[in-house]
N, CA, C and O atoms as CSV, one atom per row, in Angstrom:
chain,resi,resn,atom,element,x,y,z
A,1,UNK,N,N,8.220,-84.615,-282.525
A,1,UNK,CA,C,9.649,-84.852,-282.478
A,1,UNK,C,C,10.293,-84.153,-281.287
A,1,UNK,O,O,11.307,-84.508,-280.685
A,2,UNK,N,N,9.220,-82.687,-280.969
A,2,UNK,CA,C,9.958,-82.589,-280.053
A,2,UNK,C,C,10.087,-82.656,-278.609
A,2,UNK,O,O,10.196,-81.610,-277.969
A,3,UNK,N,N,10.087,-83.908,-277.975
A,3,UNK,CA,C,10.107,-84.379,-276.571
A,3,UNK,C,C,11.221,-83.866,-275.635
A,3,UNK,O,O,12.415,-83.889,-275.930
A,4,UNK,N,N,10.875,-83.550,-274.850
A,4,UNK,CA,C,12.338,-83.236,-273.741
A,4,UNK,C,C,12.449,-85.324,-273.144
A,4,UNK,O,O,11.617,-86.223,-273.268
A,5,UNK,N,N,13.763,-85.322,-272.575
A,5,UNK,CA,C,14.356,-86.232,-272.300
A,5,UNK,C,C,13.741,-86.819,-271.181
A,5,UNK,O,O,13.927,-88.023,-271.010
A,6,UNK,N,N,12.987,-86.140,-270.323
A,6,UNK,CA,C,11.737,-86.930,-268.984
A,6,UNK,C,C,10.993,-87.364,-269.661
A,6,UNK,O,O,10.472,-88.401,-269.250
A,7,UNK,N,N,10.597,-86.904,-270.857
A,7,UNK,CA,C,9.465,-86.952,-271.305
A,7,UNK,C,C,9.733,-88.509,-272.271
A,7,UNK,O,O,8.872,-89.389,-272.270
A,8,UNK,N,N,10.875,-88.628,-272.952
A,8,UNK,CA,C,11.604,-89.665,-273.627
A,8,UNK,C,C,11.829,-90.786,-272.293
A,8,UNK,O,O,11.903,-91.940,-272.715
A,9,UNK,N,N,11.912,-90.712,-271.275
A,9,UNK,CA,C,12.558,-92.031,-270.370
A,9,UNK,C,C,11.163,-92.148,-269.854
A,9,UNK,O,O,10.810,-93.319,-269.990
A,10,UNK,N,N,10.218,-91.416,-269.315
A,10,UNK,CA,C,8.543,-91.670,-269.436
A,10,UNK,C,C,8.177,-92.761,-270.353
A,10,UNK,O,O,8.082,-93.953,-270.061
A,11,UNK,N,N,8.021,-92.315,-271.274
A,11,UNK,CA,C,7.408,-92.724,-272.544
A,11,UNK,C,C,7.986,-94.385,-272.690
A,11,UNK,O,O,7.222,-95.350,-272.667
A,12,UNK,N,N,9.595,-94.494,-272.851
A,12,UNK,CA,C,9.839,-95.448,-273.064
A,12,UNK,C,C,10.207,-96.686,-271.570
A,12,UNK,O,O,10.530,-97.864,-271.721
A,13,UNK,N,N,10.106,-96.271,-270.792
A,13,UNK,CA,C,9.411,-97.261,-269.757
A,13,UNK,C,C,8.468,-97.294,-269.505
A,13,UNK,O,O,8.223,-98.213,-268.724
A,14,UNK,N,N,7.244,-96.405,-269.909
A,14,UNK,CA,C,5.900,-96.774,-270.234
A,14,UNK,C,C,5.965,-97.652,-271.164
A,14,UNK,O,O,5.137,-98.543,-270.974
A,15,UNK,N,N,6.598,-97.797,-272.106
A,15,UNK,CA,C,6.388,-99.002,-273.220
A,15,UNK,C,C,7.040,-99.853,-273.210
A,15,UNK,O,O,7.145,-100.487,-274.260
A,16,UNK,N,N,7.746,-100.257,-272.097
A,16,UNK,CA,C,8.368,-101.602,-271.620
A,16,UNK,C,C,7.779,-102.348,-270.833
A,16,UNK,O,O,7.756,-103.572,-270.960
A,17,UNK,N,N,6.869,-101.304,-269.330
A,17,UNK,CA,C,6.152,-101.934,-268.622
A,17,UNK,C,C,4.573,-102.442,-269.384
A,17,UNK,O,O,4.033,-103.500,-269.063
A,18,UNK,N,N,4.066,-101.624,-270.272
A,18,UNK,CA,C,2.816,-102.405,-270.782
A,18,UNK,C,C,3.333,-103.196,-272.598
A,18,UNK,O,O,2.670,-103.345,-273.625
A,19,UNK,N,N,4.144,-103.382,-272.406
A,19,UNK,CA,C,4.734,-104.304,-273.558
A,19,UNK,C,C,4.260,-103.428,-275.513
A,19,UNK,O,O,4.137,-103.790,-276.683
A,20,UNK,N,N,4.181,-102.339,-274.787
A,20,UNK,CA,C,3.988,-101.308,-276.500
A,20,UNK,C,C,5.247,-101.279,-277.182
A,20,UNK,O,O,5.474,-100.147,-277.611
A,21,UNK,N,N,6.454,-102.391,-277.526
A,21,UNK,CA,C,7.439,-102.236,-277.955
A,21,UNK,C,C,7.636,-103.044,-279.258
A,21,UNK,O,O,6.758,-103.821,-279.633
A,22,UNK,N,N,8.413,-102.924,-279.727
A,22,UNK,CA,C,9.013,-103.785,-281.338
A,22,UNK,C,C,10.639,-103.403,-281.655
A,22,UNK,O,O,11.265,-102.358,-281.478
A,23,UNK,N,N,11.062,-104.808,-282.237
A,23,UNK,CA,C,11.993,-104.455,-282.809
A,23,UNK,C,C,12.676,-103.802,-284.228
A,23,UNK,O,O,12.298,-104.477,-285.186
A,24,UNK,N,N,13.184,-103.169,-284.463
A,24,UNK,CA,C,13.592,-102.674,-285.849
A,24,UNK,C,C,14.046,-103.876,-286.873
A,24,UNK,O,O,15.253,-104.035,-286.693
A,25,UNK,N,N,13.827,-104.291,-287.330
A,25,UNK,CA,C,14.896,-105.768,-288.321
A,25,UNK,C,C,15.964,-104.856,-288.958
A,25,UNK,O,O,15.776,-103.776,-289.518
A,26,UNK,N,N,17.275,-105.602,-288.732
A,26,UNK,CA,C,18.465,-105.195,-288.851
A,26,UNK,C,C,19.537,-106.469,-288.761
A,26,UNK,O,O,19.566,-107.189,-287.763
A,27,UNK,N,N,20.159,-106.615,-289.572
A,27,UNK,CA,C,21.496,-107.385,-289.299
A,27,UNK,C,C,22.169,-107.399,-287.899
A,27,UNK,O,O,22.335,-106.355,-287.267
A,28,UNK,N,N,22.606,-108.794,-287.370
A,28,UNK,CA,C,23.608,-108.944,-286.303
A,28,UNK,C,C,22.359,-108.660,-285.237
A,28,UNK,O,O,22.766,-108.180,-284.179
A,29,UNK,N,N,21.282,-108.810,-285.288
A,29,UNK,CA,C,20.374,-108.333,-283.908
A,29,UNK,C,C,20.726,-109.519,-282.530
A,29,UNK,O,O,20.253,-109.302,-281.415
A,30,UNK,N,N,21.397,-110.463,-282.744
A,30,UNK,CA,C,21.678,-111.465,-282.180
A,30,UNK,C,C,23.029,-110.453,-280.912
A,30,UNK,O,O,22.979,-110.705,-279.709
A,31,UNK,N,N,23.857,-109.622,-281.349
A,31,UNK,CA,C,24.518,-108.561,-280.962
A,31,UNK,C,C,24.093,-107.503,-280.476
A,31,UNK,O,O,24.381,-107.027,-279.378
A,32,UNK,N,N,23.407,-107.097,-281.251
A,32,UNK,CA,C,22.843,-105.581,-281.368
A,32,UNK,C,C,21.424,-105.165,-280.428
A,32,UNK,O,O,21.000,-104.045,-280.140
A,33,UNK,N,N,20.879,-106.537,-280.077
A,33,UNK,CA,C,19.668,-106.589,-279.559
A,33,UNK,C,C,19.219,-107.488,-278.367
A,33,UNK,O,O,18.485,-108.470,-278.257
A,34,UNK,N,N,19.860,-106.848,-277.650
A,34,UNK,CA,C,19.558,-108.428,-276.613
A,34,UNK,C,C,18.345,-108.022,-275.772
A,34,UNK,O,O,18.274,-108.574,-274.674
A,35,UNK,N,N,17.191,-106.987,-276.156
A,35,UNK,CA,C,16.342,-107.763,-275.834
A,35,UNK,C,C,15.364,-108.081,-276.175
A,35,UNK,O,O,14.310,-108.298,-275.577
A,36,UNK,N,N,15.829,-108.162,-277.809
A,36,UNK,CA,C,14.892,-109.059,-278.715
A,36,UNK,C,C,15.582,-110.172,-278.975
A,36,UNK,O,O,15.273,-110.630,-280.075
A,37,UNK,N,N,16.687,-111.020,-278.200
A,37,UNK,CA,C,17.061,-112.037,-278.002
A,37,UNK,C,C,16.508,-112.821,-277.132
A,37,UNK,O,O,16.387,-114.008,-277.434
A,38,UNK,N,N,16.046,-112.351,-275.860
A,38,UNK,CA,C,15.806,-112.594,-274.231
A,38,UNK,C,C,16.840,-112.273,-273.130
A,38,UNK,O,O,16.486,-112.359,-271.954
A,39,UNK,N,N,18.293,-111.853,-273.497
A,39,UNK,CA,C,19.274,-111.700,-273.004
A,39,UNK,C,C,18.719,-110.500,-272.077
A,39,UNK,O,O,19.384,-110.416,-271.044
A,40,UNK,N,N,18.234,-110.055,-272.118
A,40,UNK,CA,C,18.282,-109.024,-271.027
A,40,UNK,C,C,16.592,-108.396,-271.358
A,40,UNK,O,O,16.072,-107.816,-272.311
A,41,UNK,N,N,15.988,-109.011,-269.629
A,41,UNK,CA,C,14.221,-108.429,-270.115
A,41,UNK,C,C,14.053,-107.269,-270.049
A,41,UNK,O,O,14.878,-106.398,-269.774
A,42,UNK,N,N,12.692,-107.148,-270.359
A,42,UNK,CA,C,12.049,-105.250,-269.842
A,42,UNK,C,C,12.353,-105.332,-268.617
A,42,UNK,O,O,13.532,-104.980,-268.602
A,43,UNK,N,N,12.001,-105.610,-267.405
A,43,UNK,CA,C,12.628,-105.496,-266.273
A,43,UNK,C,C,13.964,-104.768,-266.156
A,43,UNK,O,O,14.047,-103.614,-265.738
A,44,UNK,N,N,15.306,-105.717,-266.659
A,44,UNK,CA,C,16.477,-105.317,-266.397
A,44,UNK,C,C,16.878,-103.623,-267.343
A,44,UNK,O,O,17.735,-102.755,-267.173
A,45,UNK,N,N,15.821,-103.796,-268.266
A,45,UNK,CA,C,15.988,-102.757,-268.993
A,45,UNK,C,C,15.569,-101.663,-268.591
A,45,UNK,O,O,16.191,-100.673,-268.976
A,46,UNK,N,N,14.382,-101.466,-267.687
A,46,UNK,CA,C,13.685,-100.321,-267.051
A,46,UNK,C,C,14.975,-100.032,-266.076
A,46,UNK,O,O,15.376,-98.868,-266.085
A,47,UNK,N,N,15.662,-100.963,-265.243
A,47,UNK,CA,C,16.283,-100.370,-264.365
A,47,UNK,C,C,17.596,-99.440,-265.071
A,47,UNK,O,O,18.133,-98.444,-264.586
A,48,UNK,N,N,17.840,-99.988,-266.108
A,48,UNK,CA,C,19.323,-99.507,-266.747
A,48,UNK,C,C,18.826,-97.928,-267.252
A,48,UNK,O,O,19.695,-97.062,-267.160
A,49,UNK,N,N,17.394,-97.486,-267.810
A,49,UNK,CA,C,16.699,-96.620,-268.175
A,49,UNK,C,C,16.687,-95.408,-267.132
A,49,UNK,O,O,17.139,-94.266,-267.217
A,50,UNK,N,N,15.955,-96.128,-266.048
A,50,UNK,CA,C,15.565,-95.193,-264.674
A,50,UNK,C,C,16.949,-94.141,-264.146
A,50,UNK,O,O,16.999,-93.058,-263.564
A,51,UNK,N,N,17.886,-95.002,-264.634
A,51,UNK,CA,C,19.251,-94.656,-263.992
A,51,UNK,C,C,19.824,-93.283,-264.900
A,51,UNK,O,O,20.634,-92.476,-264.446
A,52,UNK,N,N,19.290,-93.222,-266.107
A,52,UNK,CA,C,20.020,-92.334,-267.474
A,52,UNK,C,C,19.560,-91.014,-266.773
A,52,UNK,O,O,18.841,-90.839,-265.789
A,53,UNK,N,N,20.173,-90.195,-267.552
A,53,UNK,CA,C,19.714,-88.716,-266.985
A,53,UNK,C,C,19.970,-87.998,-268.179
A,53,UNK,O,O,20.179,-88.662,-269.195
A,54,UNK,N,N,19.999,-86.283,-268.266
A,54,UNK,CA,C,19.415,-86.030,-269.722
A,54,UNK,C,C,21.349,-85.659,-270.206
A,54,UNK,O,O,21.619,-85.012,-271.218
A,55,UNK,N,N,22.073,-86.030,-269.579
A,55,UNK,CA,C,23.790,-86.419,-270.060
A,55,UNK,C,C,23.532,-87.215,-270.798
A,55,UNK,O,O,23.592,-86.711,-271.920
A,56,UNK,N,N,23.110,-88.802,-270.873
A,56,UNK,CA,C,23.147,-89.942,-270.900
A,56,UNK,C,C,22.271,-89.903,-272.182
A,56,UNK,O,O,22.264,-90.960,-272.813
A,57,UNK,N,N,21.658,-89.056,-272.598
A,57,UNK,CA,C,20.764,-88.673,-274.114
A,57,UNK,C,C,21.070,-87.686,-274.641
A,57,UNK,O,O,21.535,-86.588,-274.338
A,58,UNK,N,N,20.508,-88.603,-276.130
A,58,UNK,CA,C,21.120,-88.038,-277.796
A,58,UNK,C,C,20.264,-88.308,-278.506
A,58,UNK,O,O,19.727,-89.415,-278.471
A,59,UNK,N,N,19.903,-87.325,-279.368
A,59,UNK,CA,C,18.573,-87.637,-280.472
A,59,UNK,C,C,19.513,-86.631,-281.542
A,59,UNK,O,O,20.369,-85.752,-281.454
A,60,UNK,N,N,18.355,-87.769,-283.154
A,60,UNK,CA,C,19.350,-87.129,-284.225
A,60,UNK,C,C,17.899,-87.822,-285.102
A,60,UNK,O,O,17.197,-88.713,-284.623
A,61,UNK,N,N,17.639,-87.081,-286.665
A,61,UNK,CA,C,16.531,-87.286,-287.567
A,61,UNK,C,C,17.077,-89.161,-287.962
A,61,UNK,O,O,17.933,-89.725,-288.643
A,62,UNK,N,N,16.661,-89.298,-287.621
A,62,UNK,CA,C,15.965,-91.153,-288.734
A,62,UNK,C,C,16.977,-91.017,-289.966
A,62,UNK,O,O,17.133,-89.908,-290.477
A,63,UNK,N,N,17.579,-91.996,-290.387
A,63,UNK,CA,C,18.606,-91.662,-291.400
A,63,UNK,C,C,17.964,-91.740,-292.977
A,63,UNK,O,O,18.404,-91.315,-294.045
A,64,UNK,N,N,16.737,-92.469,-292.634
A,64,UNK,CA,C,15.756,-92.273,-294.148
A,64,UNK,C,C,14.385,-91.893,-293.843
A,64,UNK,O,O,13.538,-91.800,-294.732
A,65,UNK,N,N,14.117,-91.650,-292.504
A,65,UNK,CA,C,12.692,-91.086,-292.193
A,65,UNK,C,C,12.993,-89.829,-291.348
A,65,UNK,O,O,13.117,-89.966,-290.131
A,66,UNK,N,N,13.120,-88.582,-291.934
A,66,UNK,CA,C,13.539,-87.091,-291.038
A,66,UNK,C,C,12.597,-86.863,-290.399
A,66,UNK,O,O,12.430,-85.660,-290.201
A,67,UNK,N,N,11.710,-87.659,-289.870
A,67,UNK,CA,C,10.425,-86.574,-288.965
A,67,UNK,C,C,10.200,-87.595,-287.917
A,67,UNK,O,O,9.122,-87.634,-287.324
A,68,UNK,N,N,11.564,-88.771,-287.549
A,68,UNK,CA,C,11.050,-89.340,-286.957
A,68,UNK,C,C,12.376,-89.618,-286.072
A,68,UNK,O,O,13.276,-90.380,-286.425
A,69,UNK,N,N,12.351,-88.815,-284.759
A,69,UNK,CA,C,13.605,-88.661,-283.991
A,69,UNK,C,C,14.163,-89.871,-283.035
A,69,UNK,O,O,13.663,-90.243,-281.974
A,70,UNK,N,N,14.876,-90.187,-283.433
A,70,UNK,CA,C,16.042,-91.324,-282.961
A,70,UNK,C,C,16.833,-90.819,-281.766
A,70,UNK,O,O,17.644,-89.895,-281.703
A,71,UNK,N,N,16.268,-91.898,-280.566
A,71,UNK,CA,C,17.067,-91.472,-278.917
A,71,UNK,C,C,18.463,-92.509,-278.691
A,71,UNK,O,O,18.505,-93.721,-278.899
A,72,UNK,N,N,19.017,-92.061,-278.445
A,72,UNK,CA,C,20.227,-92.987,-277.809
A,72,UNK,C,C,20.566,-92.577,-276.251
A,72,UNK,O,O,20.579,-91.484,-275.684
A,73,UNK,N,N,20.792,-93.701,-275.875
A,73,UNK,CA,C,20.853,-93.247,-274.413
A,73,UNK,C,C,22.154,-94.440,-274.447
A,73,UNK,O,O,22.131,-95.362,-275.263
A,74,UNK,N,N,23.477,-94.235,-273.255
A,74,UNK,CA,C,24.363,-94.447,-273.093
A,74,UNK,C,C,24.675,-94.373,-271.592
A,74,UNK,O,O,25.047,-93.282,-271.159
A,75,UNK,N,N,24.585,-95.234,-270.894
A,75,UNK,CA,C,25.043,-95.510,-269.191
A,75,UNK,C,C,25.125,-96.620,-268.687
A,75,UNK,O,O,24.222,-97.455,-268.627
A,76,UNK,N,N,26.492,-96.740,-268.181
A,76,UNK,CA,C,27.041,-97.646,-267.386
A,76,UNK,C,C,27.397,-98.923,-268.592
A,76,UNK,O,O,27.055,-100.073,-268.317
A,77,UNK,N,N,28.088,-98.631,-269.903
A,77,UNK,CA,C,28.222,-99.049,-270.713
A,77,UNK,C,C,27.222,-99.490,-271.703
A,77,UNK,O,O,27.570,-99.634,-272.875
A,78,UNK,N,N,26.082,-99.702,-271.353
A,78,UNK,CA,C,25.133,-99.789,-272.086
A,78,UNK,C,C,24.789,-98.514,-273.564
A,78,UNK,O,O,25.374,-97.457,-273.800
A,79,UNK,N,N,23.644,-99.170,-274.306
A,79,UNK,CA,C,23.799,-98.565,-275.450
A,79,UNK,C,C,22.152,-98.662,-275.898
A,79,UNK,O,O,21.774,-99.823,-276.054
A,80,UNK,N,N,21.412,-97.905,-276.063
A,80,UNK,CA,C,19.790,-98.161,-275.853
A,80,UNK,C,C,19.665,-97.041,-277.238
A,80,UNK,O,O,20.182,-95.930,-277.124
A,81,UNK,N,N,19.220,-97.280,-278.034
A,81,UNK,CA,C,18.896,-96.749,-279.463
A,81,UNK,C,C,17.554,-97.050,-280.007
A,81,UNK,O,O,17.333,-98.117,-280.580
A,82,UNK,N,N,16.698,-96.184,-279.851
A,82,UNK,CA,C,15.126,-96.379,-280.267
A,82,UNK,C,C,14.669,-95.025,-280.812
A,82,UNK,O,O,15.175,-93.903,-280.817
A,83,UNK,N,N,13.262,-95.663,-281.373
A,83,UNK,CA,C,12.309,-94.096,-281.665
A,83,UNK,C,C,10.959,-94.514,-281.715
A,83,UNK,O,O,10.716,-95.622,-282.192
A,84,UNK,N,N,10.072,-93.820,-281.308
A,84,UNK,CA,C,8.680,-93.853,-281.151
A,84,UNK,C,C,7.972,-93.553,-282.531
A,84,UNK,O,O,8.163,-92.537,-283.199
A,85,UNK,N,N,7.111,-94.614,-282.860
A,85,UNK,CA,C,5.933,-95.054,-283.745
A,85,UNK,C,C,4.716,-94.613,-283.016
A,85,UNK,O,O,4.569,-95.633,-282.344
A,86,UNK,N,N,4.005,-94.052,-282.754
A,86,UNK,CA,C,2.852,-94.463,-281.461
A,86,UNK,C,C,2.256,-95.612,-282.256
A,86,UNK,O,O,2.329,-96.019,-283.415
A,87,UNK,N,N,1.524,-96.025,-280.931
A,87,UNK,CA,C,2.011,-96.619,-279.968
A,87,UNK,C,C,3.166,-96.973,-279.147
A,87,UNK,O,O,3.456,-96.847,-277.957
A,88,UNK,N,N,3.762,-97.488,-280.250
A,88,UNK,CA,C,5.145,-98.144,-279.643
A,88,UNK,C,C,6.386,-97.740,-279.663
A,88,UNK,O,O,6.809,-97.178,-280.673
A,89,UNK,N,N,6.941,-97.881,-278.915
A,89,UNK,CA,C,8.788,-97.852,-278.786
A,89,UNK,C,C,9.057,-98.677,-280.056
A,89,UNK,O,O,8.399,-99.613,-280.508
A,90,UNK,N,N,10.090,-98.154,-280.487
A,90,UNK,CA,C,10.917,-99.569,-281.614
A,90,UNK,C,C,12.467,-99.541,-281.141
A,90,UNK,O,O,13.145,-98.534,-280.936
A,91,UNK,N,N,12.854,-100.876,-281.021
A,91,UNK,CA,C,14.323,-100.441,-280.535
A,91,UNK,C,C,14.804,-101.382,-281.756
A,91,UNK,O,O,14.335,-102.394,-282.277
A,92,UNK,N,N,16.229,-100.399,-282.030
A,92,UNK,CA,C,17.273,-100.510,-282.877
A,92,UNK,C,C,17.949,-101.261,-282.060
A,92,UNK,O,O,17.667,-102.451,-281.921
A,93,UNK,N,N,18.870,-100.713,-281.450
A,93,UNK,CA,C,19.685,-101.488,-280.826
A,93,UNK,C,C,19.685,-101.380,-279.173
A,93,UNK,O,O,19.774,-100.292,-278.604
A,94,UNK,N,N,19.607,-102.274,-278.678
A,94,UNK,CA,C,20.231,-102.722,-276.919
A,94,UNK,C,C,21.130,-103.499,-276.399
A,94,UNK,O,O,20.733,-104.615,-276.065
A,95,UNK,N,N,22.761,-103.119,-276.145
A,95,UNK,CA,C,23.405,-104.253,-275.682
A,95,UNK,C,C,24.684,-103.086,-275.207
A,95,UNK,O,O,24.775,-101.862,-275.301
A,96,UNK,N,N,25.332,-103.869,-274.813
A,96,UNK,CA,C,26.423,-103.399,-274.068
A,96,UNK,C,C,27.600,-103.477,-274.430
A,96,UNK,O,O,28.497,-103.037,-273.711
């Protein structure tokens, strides 16, 4: 759980560029998720990522799983909400 924030924007553009990702199922993902819509690829997403800095991140316990730390990252209006399974990234929410 406990990652420093290089270590969090590492990790999760490592798992955009080799496709180790999933989505959370959640209501409104049509909103909440654009890029488990197609609205916006890993590509556009690495760049919006690369750009965050450790301002731009927030971690808080899983609201029914406490050992499993939830990142939010916030720049340039964007809104990037995930947490690591290993392998994979899972994103909650991505959209703007």
């Amino acid at each position: 759980m406990d990652r420093g924030f290089r270590q969090v924007r590492r990790d999760l553009i490592s798992a955009l560029q080799t496709e180790n990702y999933l989505h959370a199922v959640r209501g409104s993902i049509e909103i909440k998720n654009l890029l488990a819509t197609g609205e916006v690829s890993a590509r556009q997403l690495i760049e919006v990522i690369s750009a965050c800095k450790g301002t731009d991140h927030s971690c808080s316990a899983h609201h029914s799983v406490p050992g499993i730390a939830v990142h939010v990252l916030k720049k340039a209006g964007w809104y990037i909400k995930f947490y690591f399974i290993e392998p994979d990234a899972w994103f909650i929410s991505v959209h703007r």
